[in-house]
Structures are given as structure tokens and as C-alpha cells.
C-alpha positions as CSV (number, residue, x, y, z in Angstrom):
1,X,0.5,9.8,1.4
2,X,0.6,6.9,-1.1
3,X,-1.1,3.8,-0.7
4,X,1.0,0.3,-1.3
5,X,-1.6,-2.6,-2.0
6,X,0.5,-6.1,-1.9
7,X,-0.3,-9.8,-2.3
8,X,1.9,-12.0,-0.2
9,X,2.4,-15.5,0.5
10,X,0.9,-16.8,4.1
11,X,4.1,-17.6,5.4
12,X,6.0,-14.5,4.8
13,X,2.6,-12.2,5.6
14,X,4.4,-12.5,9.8
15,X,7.6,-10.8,8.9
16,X,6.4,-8.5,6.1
17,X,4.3,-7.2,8.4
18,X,6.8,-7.3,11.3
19,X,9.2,-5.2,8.8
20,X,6.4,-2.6,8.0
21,X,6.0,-2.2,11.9
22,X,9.4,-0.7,12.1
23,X,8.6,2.1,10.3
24,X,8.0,5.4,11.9
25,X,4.3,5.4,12.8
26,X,3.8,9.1,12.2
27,X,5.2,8.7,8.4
28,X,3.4,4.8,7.5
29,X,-0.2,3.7,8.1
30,X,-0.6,0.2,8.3
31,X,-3.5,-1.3,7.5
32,X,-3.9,-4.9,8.2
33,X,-7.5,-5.5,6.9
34,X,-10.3,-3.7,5.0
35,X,-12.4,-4.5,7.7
36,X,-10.4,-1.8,10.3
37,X,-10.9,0.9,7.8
38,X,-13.8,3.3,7.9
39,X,-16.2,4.2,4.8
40,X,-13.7,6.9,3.9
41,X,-10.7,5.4,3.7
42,X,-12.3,2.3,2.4
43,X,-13.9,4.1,-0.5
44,X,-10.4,5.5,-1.3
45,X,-8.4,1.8,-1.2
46,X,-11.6,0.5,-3.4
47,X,-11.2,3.4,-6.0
48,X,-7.1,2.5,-6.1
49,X,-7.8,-0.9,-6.4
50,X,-10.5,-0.1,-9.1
51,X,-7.7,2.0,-11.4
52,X,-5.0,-0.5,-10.9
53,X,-7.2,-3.2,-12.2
54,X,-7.9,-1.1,-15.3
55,X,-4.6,0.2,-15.6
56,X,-4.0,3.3,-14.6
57,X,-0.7,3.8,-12.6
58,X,-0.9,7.1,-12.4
59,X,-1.1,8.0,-8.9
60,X,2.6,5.9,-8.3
61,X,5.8,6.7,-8.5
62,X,7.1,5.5,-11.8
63,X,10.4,3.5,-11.1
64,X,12.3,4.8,-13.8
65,X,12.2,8.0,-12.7
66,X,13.5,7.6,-9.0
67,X,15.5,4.1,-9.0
68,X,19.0,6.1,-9.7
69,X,18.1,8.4,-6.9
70,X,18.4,5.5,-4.4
């Protein structure tokens, strides 16, 4: 699985979240707060957060190569 970490705006937070709900559950993982997550998974979210901040992308998708896919 791939982890999406996103910064949105109060107001729109309700029907983001609302929109992510519709996915299948089997196929998206939805976690609402670092405080639901256990030592595992939070260690993993920490270390993505760690590599974005520094950088490195390279656990992602890279756009370019999938857009003309869609």
C-alpha cells in the first residue's frame, strides 16, 4: 500500500474525508489521527514524513510517469 499524507483546510477536512469514506474499505485505510495508530504503523508514517521533509520522493508514484495512463 502507499501512504497519502495531506494538509487541508478545516472546512473542507468534513467532505474530504466524507469522499475518502467511499472508497472500498478493503483497498484504502483511513487514518483519521496519529493517535488511532499503533507503534508500528506510527513508526512507518513518522519515517515517511521524515523523508518527505528531506526530500526523498521515492517511495511515490512519480506523476509524469502515470498521468497519460488516466
Amino acid at each position: 500500500m502507499k501512504t497519502i499524507s495531506l494538509e487541508i483546510d478545516e472546512q473542507i477536512y468534513p467532505q474530504v474525508l466524507n469522499f475518502l469514506r467511499l472508497l472500498p474499505e478493503d483497498r484504502c485505510h483511513i487514518l483519521e489521527d496519529e493517535d488511532s495508530l499503533n507503534p508500528e504503523e506510527l513508526a512507518a508514517l513518522q519515517d515517511v514524513q521524515s523523508r518527505l521533509r528531506a526530500g526523498d520522493e521515492s517511495e511515490f508514484v512519480d506523476w509524469d510517469d502515470i498521468k497519460d495512463r488516466l
